[in-house]
C-alpha positions in Angstrom: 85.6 -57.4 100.4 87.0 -56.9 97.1 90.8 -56.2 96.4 91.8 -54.2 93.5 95.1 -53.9 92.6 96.4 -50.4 90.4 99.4 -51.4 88.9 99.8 -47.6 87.2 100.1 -43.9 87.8 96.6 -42.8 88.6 95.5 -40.1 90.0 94.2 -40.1 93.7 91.1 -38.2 92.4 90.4 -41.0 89.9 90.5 -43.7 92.2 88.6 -41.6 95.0 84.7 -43.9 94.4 87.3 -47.2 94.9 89.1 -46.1 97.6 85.9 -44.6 99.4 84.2 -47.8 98.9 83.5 -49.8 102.2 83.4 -53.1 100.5 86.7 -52.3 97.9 90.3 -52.3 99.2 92.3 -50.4 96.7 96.3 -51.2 96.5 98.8 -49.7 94.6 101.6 -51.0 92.9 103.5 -49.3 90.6 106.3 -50.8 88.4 105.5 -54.7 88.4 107.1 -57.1 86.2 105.1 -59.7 84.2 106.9 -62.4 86.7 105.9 -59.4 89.7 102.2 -59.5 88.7 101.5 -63.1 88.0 102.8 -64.2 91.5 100.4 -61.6 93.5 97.4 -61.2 91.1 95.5 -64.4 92.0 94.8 -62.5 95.2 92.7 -59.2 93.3 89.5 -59.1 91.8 90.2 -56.3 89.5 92.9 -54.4 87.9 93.1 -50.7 86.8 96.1 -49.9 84.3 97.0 -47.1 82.1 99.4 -47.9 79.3 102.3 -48.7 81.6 101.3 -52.1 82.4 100.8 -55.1 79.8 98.5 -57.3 80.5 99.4 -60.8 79.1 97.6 -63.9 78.3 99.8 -65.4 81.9 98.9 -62.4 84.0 95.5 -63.1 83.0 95.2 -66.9 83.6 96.9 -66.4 86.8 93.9 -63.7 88.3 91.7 -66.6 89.3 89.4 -64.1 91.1 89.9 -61.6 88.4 86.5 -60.4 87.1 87.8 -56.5 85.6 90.4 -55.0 83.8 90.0 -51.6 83.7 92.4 -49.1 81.5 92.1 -45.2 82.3 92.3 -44.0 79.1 91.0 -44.9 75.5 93.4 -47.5 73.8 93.5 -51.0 74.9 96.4 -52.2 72.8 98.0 -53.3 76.2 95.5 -55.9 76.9 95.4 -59.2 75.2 91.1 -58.7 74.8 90.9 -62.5 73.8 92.4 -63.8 76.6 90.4 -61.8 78.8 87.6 -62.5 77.0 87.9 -66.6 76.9 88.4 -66.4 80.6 84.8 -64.2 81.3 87.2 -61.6 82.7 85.7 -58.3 81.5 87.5 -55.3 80.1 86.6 -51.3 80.0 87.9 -48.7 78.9 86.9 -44.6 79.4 86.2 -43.6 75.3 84.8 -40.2 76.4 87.2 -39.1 78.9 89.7 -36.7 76.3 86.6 -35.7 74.1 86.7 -32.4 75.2 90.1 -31.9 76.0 90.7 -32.6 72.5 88.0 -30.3 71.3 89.3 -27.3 73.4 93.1 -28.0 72.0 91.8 -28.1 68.5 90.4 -24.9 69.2 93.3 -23.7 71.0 94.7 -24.2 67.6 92.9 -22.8 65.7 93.0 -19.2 67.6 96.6 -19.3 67.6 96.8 -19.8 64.0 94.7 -17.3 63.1 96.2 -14.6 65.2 100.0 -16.1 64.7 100.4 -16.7 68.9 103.1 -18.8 69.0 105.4 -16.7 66.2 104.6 -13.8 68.3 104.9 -14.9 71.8 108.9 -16.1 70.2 109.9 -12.9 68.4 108.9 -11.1 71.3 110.5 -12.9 74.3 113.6 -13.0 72.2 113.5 -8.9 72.5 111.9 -7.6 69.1 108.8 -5.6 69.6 106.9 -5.9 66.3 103.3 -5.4 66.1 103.4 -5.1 62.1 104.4 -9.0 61.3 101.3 -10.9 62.9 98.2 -8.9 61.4 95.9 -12.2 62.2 91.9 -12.6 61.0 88.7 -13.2 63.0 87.2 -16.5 63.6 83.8 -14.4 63.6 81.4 -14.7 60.2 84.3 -17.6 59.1 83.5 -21.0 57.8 84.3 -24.0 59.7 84.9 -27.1 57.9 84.2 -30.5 60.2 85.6 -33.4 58.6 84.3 -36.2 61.4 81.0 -35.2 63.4 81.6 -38.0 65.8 81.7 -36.9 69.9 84.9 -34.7 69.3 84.1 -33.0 66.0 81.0 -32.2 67.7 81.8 -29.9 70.4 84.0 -28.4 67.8 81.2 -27.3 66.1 79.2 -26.3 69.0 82.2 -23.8 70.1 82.5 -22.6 66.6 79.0 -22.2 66.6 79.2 -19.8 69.8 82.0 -17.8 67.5 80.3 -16.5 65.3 81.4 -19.2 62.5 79.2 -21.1 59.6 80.0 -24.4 60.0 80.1 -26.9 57.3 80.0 -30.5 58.6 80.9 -34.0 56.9 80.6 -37.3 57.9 79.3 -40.4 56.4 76.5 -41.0 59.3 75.8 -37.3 59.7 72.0 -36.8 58.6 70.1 -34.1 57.3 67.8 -34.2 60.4 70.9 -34.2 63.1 73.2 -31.8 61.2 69.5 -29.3 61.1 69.4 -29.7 64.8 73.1 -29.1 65.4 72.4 -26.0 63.7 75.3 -26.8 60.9 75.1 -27.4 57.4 75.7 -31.1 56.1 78.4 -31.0 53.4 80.5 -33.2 51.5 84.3 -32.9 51.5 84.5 -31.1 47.9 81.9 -28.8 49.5 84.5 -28.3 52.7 87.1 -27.8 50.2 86.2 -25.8 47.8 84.1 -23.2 50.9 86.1 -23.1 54.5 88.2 -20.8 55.5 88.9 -22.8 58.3 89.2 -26.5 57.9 89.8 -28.9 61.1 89.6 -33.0 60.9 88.6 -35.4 63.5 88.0 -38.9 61.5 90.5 -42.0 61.9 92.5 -43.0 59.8 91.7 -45.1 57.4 92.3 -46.3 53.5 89.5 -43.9 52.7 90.5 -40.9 55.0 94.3 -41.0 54.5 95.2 -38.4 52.2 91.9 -37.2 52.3 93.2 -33.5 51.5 96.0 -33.9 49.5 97.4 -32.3 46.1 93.7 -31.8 44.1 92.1 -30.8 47.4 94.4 -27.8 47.9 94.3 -27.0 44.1 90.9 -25.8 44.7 90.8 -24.2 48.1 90.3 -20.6 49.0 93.5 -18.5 48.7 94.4 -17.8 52.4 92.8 -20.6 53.8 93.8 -22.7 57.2 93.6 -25.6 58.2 94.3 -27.9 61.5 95.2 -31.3 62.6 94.2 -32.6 66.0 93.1 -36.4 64.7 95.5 -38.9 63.1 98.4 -38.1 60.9 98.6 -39.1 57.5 94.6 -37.4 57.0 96.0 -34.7 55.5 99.3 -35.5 52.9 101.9 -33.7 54.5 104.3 -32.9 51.7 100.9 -31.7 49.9 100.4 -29.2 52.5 104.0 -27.9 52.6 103.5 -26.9 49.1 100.6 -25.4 49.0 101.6 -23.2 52.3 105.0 -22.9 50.0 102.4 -21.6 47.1 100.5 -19.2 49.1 97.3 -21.7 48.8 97.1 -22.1 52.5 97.7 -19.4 54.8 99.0 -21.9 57.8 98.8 -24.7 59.3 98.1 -26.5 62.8 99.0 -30.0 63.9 99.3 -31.8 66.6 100.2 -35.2 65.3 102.2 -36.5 62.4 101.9 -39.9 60.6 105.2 -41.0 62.0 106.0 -39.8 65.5 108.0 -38.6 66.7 108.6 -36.5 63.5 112.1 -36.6 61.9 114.3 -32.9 62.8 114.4 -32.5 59.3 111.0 -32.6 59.0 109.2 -29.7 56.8 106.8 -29.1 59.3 109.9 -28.1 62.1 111.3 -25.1 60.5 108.0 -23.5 58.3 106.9 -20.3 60.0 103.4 -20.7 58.9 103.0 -24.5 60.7 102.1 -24.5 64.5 103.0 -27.9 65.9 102.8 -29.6 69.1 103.8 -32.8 70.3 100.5 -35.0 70.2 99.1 -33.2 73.1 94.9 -33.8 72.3 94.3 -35.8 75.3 96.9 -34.1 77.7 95.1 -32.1 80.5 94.6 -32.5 84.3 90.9 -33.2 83.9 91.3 -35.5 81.3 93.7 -37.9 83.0 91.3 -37.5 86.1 88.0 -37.8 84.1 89.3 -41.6 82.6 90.3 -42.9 85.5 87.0 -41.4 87.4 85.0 -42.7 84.7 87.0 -46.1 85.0 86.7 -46.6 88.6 83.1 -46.2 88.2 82.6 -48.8 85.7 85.2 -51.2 88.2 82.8 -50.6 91.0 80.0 -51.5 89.6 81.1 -55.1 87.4 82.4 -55.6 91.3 79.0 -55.4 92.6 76.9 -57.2 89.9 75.7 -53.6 88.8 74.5 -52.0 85.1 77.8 -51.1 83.5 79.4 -49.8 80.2 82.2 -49.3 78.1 83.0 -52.9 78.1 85.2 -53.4 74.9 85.3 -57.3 74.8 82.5 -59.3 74.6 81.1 -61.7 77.2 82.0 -65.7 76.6 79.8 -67.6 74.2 78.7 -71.2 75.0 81.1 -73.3 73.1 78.3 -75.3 71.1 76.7 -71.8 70.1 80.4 -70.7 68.6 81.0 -73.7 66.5 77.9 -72.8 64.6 78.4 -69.2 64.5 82.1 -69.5 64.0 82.3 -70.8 60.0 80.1 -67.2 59.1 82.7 -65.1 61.0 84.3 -64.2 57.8 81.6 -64.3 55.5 79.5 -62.0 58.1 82.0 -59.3 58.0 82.5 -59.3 54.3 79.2 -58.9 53.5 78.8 -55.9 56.0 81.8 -54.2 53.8 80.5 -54.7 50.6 77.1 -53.3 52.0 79.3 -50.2 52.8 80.9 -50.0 49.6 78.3 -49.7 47.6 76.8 -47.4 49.5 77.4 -43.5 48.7 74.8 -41.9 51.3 74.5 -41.7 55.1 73.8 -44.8 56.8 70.4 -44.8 59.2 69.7 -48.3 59.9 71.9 -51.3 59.9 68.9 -54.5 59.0 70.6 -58.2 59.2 68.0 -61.0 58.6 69.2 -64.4 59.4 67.6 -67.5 58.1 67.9 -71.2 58.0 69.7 -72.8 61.0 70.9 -69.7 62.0 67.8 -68.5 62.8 67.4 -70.6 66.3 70.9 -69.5 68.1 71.8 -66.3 69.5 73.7 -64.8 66.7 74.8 -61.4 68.4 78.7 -62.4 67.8 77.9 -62.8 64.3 75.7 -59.5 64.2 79.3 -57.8 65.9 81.2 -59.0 63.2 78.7 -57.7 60.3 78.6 -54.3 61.6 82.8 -54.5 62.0 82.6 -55.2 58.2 79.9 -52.5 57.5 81.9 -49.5 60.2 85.5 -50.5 58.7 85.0 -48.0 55.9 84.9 -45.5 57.7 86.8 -46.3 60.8 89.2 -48.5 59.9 91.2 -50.5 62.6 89.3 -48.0 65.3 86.6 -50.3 64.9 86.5 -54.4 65.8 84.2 -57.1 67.1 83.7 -55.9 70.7 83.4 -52.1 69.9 81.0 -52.3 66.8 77.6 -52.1 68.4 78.8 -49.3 70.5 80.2 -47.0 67.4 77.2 -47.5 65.4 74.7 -46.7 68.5 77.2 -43.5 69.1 76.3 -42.3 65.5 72.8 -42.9 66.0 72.5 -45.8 63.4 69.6 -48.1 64.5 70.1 -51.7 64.4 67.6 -54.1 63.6 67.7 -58.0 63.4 65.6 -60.3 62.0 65.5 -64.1 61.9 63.5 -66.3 59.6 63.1 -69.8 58.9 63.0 -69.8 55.1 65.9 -69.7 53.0 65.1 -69.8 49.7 66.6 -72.6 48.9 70.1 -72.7 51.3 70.3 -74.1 54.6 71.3 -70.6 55.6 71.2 -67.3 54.9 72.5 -64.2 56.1 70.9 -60.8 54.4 72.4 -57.5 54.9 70.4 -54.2 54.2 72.0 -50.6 54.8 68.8 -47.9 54.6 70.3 -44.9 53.4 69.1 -40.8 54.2 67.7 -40.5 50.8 65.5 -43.3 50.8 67.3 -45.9 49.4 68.9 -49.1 50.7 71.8 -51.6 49.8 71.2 -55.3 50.1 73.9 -58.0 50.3 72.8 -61.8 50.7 75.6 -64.4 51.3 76.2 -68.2 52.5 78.4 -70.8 52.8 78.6 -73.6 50.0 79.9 -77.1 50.7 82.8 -77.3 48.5 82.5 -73.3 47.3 83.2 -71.4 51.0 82.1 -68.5 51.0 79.9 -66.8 48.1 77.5 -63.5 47.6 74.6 -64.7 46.1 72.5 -61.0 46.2 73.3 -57.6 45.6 70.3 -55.4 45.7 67.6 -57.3 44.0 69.9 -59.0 41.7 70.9 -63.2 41.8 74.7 -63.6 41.9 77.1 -66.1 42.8 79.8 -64.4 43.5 83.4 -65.4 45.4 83.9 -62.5 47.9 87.6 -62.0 47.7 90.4 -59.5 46.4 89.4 -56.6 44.0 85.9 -56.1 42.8 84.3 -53.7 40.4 80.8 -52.8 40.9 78.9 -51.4 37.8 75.1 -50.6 37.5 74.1 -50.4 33.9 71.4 -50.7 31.7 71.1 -53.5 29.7 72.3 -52.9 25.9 74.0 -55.2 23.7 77.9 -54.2 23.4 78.3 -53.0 27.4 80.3 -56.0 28.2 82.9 -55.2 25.6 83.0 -51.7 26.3 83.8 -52.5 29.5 86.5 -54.9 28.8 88.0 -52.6 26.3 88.6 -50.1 28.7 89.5 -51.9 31.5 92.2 -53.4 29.1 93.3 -50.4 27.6 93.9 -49.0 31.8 95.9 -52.7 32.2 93.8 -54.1 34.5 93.0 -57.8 33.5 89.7 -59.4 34.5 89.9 -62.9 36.1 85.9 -63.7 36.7 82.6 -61.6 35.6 78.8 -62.1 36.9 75.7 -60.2 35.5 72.8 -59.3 36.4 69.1 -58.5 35.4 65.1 -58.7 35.6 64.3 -57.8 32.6 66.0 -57.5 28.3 66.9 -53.7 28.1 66.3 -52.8 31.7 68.4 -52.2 35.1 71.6 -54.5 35.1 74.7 -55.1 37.0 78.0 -56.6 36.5 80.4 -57.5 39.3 83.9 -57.9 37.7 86.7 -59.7 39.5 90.6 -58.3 38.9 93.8 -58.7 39.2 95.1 -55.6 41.2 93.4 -52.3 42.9 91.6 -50.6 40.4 92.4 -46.7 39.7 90.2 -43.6 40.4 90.8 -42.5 37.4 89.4 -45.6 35.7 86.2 -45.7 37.8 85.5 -42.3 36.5 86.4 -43.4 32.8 84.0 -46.3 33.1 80.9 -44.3 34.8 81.5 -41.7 31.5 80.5 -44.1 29.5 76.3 -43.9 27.8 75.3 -46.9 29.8 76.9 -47.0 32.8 75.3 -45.4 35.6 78.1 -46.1 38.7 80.9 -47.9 38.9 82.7 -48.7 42.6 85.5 -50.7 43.4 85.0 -53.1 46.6 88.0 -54.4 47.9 87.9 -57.5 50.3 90.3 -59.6 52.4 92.1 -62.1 51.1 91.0 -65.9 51.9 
């Protein structure tokens, strides 16, 4: 028999497959102390939690039968992941359980903005019939702007879809070919912009997504537009909004979270008539509780038993003699998945890492995880990490391939890292570790470099022509940005060239865009990497 202990509010329903099990006894103890746990869980084999409980590194080393930790819900800050992870004791989570609870309150949202529900519904219990304040618009023959296709923004559309609306979606893995058979149009964000009447976001947060409509966004919108927030806050600058709502830019506003919550009473949101807010409720129905804890139990039952499962967010142990060769690329692995990303400006289809040299005869999917955490963290941010990785990537149907070779031109290893875009095209980063040097980037498409991969970088393709360099300089120096190391490029006098520029401090947008104005420059990207 197998004992599992719920330590949590959950549910009956959730726990039903457990508790019907004739070879599981389920107990339930709610309330436990750290000290409470560690002297009874030696005697369970699993443990379902929500976000009550925290399991620590000493609750953990004390479940000497322990093979699961299972948490009904998404989040599993709760849970030390390495601890469980260095004791074979596996972890799982439910990802998909609020998907479309979330989805349905987004829409929610979105109704009630358009037909001012919530302003109604107060004027009128407080005894003032008016029928002349709240004329409201149509969803029907509206466009939708997605922001995040991922599982959420998904159903959006599909709902949308059944409204009547034209629906614009953006993402960077969303493809021609699956946005054709959603039946939406792909679009960029100055597409969304610039066309929705409607605009909802469903991305993380992340450098790249905070502030993603903010001040120049709303400068170019559709007078009378709307827009709604069910994600993250800090996606959309907040102040940004309240003056273009202030201006008559946007016509209202829906959100359900706020970049720091619980939200300040004096907060601009509280007291505009035109903002609809509630308090972070996405994920808060009856049959979403239910369906993560159902979908938990599930996954419990079957680790139990030795069965297929899924959802595990921590990775199984690695044979210690496998992880001190795998170990030292770690850092380099995920670096050279992020430049990959960042020089990258289409959808991602396939995900190609080539190891050779030494590498070439271990198992190297840890290292593979950390690559595709390097080449994900643009656009998720800290959503993604080392155990998840595979699983986001599969979930936006990138294909991963990996290759293993014994030649290494020359190193004694090698790890290659190719990104093959929608349009055709593909980005290539090679690295390896030097004795004495660390880390270094010795490719970057079809161009030799030797390049240090730290701090702030600036990427520029160019074509080869005497006086480039100094233009370059020039106006790098005019913008105060000081360059501290430079490496070129090229195959051939006159042709295709690049330059990889080292610096002092984050480069700005605006300087970018000064540098790709000029005759011989055809792009120029910053790539910013972790510090040594």
């Amino acid at each position: 028999m197998f004992k599992v202990l719920v330590s949590d509010p959950i549910s009956d329903l959730g726990i039903q497959k457990l508790v019907d099990a004739d070879d599981v006894v389920v107990e339930k103890k709610i309330g436990l102390s750290e000290e409470e746990l560690i002297q009874i869980i030696p005697e369970y084999d699993g443990l379902l939690v929500r976000s009550q409980t925290t399991v620590t590194d000493k609750i953990l080393a004390a479940g000497e039968r322990l093979k699961v930790v299972g948490r009904a819900g998404v989040g599993v800050d709760n849970i030390n992941l390495e601890a469980a992870t260095q004791r074979g004791i596996i972890v799982i989570n439910a990802p998909d359980g609020n998907t479309i609870t979330t989805c349905e309150h987004a829409f929610a949202m979105m109704m009630a903005l358009a037909r001012h529900i919530p302003q109604a519904y107060a004027k009128t219990v407080s005894g003032v019939w008016d029928r002349k304040s709240f004329l409201g618009v149509e969803l029907h023959h509206k466009t939708l702007g997605v922001l995040g296709m991922g599982r959420i923004g998904s159903e959006v559309a599909k709902r949308a879809k059944a409204f009547g609306m034209e629906v614009l979606g953006f993402d960077p893995f969303l493809t021609e070919e699956r946005a054709e058979k959603m039946g939406i149009t792909l679009a960029s964000v100055d597409d969304i912009v610039r066309n929705a009447d409607f605009i909802t976001v469903h991305t993380p947060l992340t450098p790249e997504t905070r502030g993603i409509i903010s001040t120049d966004q709303f400068a170019v919108m559709k007078k009378g537009m709307r827009i709604i927030n069910c994600a993250r806050g800090g996606v959309i600058d907040e102040n940004a909004l309240v003056e273009a709502v202030n201006q008559g830019i946007v016509a209202g506003a829906a959100f359900d979270v706020f970049e720091h919550e619980p939200p300040q009473p004096d907060h601009p949101f509280l007291n505009n008539p035109k903002i609809i807010v509630t308090p972070h409720l996405g994920a808060s129905t009856v049959e979403a509780q239910e369906n993560v804890a159902i979908d938990v139990s599930e996954q419990v039952l079957h680790i139990l038993r030795d069965e297929p499962f899924k959802n595990a967010v921590n990775i199984p142990p690695v044979a210690p003699s496998v992880m001190s060769k795998l170990q030292p690329y770690f850092v380099l692995g995920e670096k050279l998945g992020t430049v990959a990303a960042q020089i990258t400006n289409a959808a991602i289809q396939e995900i190609v890492v080539n190891y050779a040299g030494d590498l070439s005869e271990v198992d190297t999917q840890p290292l593979t995880r950390h690559i595709l955490k390097g080449v994900l963290s643009r656009h998720f941010g800290s959503d993604v990490n080392i155990v998840n990785s595979m699983h986001l990537a599969k979930a936006r149907q990138v294909n991963i391939v990996v290759s293993k070779s014994a030649t290494t031109k020359g190193f004694t290893n090698l790890i290659s890292v190719a990104l093959k875009l929608e349009n055709g095209e593909e980005s290539i980063v090679g690295g390896t570790l030097l004795a004495g040097y660390g880390e270094r980037i010795v490719q970057i498409n079809k161009f030799t470099v030797d390049l240090e991969p730290t701090g702030h970088l600036i990427y520029i393709s160019h074509h080869d022509k005497p006086g480039i360099i100094g233009k370059v300089g020039t106006l790098l120096g005019n913008n105060d940005v000081n360059i501290a190391a430079m490496q070129v490029g090229r195959k051939t006098v006159g042709g295709e060239a690049i330059m990889v520029l080292s610096v002092d401090k984050e480069v700005p947008k605006k300087v970018l865009e000064e540098l790709v104005q000029l005759p011989e420059v055809n792009t120029a990207q910053e790539i910013a990497l972790l510090s040594k």
